[in-house]
N, C-alpha and C positions, 0 to 999 in steps of 0.2 A: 582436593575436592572430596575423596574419599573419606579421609579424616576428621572433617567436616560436620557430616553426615553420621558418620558410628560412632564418632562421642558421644550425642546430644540423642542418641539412640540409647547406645548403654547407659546413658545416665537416666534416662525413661524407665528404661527397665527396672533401673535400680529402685527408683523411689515408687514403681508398682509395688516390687518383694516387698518393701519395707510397708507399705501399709497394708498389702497380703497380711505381715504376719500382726501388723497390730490389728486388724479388723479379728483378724483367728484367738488372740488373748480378749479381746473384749467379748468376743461369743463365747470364750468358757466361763468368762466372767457371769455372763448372763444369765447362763443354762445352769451355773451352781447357785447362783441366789433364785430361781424359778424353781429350782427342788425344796425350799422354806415358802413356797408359795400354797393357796390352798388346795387338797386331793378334788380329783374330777367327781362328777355326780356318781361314775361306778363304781372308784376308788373306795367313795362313802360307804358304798353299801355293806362292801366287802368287808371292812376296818368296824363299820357296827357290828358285824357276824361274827367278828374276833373276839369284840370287846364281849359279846352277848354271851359266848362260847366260854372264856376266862369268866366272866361273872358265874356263869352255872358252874363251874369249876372249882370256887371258891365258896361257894354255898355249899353244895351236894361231894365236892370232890369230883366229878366224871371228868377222869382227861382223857377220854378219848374223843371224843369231840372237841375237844378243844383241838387235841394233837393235828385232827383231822382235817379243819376249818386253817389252820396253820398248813399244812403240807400242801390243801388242796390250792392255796391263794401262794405258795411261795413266800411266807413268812415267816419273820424268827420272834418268837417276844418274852420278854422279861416280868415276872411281877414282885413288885416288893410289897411288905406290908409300913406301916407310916414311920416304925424303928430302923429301918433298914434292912430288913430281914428279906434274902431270898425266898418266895414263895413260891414261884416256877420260872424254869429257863428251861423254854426246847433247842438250843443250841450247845447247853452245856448243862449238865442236868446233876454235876457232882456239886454244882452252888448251893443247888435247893440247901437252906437252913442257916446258910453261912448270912453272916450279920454285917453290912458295910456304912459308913457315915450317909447319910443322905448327901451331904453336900461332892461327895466323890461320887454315887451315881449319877446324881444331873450334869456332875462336870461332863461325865462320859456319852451324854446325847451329843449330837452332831448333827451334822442338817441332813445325815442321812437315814435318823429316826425321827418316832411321833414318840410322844405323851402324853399321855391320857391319864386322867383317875376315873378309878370306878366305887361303887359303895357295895357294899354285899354283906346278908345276913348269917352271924355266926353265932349259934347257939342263941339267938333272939336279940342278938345284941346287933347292932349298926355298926359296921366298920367298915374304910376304906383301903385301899389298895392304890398302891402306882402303878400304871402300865409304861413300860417303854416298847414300842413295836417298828422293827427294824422291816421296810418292805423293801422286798428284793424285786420286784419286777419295776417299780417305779424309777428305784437307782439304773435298770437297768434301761427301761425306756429311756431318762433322761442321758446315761451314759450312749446311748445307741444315736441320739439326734445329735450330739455332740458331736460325736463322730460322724453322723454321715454329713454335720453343716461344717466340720474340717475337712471334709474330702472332698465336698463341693467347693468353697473356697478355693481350696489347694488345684482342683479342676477348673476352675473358673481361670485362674491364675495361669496355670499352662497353656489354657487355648488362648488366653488373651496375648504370651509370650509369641505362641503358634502364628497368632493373627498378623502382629508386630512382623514377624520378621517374613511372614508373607507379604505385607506391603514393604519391606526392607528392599525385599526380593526385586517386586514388581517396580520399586523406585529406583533400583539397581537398573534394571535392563532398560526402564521407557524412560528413564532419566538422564542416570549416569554414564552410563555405556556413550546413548548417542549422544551426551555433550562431548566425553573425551573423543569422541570421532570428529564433532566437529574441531575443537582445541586442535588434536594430528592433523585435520585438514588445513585448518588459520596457520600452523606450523609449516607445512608443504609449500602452500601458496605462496608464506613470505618467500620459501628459500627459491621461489621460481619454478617450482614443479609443478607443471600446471598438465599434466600427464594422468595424474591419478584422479578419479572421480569420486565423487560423495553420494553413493548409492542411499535412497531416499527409503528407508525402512515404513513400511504400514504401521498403524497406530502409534508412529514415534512422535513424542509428546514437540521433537526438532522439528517436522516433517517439513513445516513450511519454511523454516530458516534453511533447514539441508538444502533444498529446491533452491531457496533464493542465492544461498554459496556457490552448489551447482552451478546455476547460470552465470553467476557474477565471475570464474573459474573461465568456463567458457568463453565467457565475452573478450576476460582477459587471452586466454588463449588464440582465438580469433583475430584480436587485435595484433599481436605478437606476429602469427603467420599474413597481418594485410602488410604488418611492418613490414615483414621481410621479403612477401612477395611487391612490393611498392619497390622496396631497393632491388632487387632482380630482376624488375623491371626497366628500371633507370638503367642498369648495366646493358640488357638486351638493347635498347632501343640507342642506347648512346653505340651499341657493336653494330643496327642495322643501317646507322645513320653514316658510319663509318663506312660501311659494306658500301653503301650506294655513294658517296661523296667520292669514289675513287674512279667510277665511270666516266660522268664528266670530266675528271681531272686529265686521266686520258685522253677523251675528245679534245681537250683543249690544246694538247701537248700534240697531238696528230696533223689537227687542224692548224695550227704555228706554225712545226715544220715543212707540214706543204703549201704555205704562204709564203715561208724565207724562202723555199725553192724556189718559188715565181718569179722569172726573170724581170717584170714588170707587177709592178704591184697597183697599179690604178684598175685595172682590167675588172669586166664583172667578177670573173672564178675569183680573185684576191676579196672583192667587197662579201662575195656569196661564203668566203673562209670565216670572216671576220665576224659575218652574220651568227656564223654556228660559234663562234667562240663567245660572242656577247650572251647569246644563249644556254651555253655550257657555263657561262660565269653567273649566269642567273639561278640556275639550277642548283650551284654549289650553294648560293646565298642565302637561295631557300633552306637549306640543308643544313647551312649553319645555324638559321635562324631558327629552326625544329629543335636542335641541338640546344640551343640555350633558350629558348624557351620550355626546356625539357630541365634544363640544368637548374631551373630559380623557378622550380612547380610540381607539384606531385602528377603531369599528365602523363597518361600510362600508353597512349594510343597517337598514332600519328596522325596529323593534319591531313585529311580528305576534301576535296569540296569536287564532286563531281557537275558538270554544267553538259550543256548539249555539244556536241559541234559536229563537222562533216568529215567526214571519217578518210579522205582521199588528201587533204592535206595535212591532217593531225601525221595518218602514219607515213606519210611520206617523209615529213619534219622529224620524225622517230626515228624511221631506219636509214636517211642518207648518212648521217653519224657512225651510223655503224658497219655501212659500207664502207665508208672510208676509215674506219679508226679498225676495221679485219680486213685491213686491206684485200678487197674485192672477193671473200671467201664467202661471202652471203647473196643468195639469189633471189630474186622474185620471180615468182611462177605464174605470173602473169597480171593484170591490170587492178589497180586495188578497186571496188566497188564505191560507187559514193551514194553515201547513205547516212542520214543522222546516226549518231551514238549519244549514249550516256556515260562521262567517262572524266575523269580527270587529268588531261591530259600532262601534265609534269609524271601523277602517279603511274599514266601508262606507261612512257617512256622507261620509267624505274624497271617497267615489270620485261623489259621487252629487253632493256639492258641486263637484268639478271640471266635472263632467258640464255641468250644469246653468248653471254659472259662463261654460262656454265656449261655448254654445247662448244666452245672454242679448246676451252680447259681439257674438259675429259674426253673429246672424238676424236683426237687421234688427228687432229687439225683438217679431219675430215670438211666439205661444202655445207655450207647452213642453207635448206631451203625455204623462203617465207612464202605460204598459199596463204592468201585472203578470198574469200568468196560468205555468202549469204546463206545460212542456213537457218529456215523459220523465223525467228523473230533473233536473231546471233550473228554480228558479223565475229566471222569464225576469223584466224590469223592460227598459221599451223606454223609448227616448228620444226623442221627436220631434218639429222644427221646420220653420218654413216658408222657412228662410232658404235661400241661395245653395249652399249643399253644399262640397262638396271636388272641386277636378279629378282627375279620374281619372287620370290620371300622378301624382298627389301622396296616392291614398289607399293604398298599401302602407307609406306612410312615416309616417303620422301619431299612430303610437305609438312613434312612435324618440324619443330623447332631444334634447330643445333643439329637435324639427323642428316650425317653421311653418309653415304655407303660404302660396303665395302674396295669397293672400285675405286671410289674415288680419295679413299683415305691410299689405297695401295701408288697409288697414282705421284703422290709427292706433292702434288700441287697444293699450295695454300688453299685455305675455304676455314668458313665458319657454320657453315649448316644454316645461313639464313637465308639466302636468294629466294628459292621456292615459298618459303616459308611466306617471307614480305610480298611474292607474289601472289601467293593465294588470298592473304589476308586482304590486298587491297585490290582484286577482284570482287570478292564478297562485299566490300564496301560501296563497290558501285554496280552493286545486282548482276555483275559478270562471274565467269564458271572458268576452271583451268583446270587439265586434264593431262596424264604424261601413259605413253605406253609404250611397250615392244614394236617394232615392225620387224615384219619378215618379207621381206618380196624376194621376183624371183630369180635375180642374180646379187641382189644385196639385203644386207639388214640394218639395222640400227633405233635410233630412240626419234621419238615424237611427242612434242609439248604442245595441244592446242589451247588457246587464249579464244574464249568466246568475251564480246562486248554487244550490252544488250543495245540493238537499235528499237529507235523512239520513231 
């Protein structure tokens, strides 16, 4: 691009010099045919007072006034008589007498003398005279414009150079520059480097292509990171779908076993087993259906659909399961309240099963105890064990995604850092709140998960 550009520059340049210097020979050309031109009105005066001076000179003899009218104007002049004959020269004064052809002095005018004849009386007789009169201030005025319309040319010619390569300059930086920025940008981009930005320069002639590269970088960039957060999402949600399909799969395997026990199987407890197993096979079905609905779809979020119901059989249908699948480690602390909720009841179960899953894990197989009561407009459902708790540097975090704590990684036990995490999420989905803290009483300690569900 650059080469471009500075040929068709230099070649400019070139053909300025070149009729630079032919305008410069046609003006000397000019200024020496204007010296054969006619003298000014003062010039005249002057070249009469010469002639008038040489006439008296040649009558009377008086050269000093001639000499004088000659020194005072800066001039040289010659006189012949019509033979050839030197009559006066005030440049050379050993001529006077010498005899030359006529035809070899007119050879020797040049455009830088005048000729004149005069007539003048010699002893009564008529005779004339040649003048040649050499003026030296006119050669010198006309050699003086000569040169100062060479010098001006010659100056004209250098600012025009000057000028040239100040727009060379200014087409350099608002031109050139910021195209090969964009060219290294179009460059970057192909290779996938979508990292570096195209800082948009003031008065750049790019500005508004750099801006539109800019964004177009961006968008691509953007794109790039929905791609990849889209696919890391597909992994989380296929690892939380995981996480929860394994609860049920429990209950079912709990609830089996204490039916093959049953010596009799027609009995209600055997039909009351079978209920929770048809239910546990519902839940997994759901869960696969999430799963492959998740598999053949860019959905990022899991299926919610909160509805109303009464809050004394929802969680009672929640925690028998879990009474019996932690065989009898879980208590209730007295009568659950019945009251409308708003809730999704499969999503709560999920939330109560994590809950509960991760209080079994890390307490030290400590008693789980579940308080339900009404708090404002919340039916509350409290969680609470005897085990080791969460360090207080690590309880703002342990509803973040993937986060363990230290305890629990030291622990051995399997986890994925998502329980909490899917529990908080699908509270906030149905305008419920879920809270974890320390407790200290005053012969025991341990941790507490409350599960607030808004009542309607």
């Amino acid at each position: 691009m650059k080469r471009k550009v500075i040929i068709p520059f230099l070649l400019f340049c070139s053909i300025s010099l070149t009729l630079t210097v032919f305008i410069t020979w046609n003006l000397n050309t000019l200024f020496n045919n204007e010296k054969a031109s006619n003298l000014s009105g003062d010039k005249i005066v002057k070249v009469n007072d010469v002639l008038k001076n040489a006439q008296g000179f040649l009558q009377n003899g008086e050269e000093s006034s001639l000499s004088f009218a000659l020194k005072q104007n800066n001039y040289e002049l010659s006189l012949y008589d019509l033979d050839g004959k030197v009559i006066f020269d005030s440049k050379n004064k050993s001529n006077i007498g010498k005899q030359y052809p006529m035809n070899n002095i007119l050879s020797s005018v040049n455009i830088d003398k005048k000729t004149f004849t005069i007539n003048f009386i010699d002893k009564g007789e008529k005779k004339f005279a040649l003048v040649i009169l050499d003026i030296h201030e006119e050669k010198v005025a006309f050699d003086t414009l000569k040169n100062n319309s060479t010098a001006l040319v010659w100056a004209l010619y250098v600012m025009f150079i000057i000028i040239m390569l100040v727009i060379f300059v200014l087409i350099y930086v608002y031109v050139l520059r910021p195209f090969k920025k964009l060219e290294n940008f179009a460059g970057e981009v192909a290779k996938g480097n979508l990292e570096i930005p195209l800082v948009r320069e003031r008065h750049n002639a790019f500005g508004a292509f750099a801006w539109a590269f800019d964004m177009l970088r961006n968008e691509l960039k953007t794109s790039r990171q929905r791609e990849a957060e889209a696919d890391r999402t597909k992994k989380e949600l296929v690892a939380v779908l995981s996480h929860d399909i394994r609860t049920p799969i429990a209950s079912i395997k709990a609830y089996g076993e204490c039916l093959k026990s049953l010596p009799d199987k027609n009995t209600e407890r055997s039909n009351r087993y079978i209920d929770v197993i048809i239910q546990k096979t519902d839940e997994i079905t759901k869960l696969s259906q999430d799963m492959f609905i998740h598999a053949i779809s860019d959905l990022e979020k899991l299926e919610i659909t909160p509805s109303e119901y009464l809050s004394r059989e929802i969680l009672n249908n929640i925690i028998e399961p879990l009474i019996l699948h932690y065989q009898n480690r879980i208590r209730i602390m007295g009568p659950i309240p019945e009251v409308k909720i708003f809730t999704d009841k499969f999503r709560l179960a999920q939330v109560f099963e994590n809950i509960v899953s991760n209080s079994a894990k890390y307490a030290n197989f400590s008693d789980i105890e579940i308080d339900v009561f009404i708090d404002k407009d919340m039916l509350k459902c409290s969680f609470k064990d005897s085990g080791e708790g969460v360090l207080p540097e690590e309880m703002p975090f342990i509803f973040d995604k993937f986060y363990r704590g230290k305890k629990a990684k030291d622990s051995g036990e399997a986890g994925s850092g998502l329980g909490l995490y899917i529990s908080k999420y699908i509270l906030d989905k149905t305008r419920g709140q879920i809270s974890a803290s320390n407790y200290f009483g005053k012969f025991n300690k341990g941790f507490v998960i409350e599960v607030s569900i808004k009542i309607i």
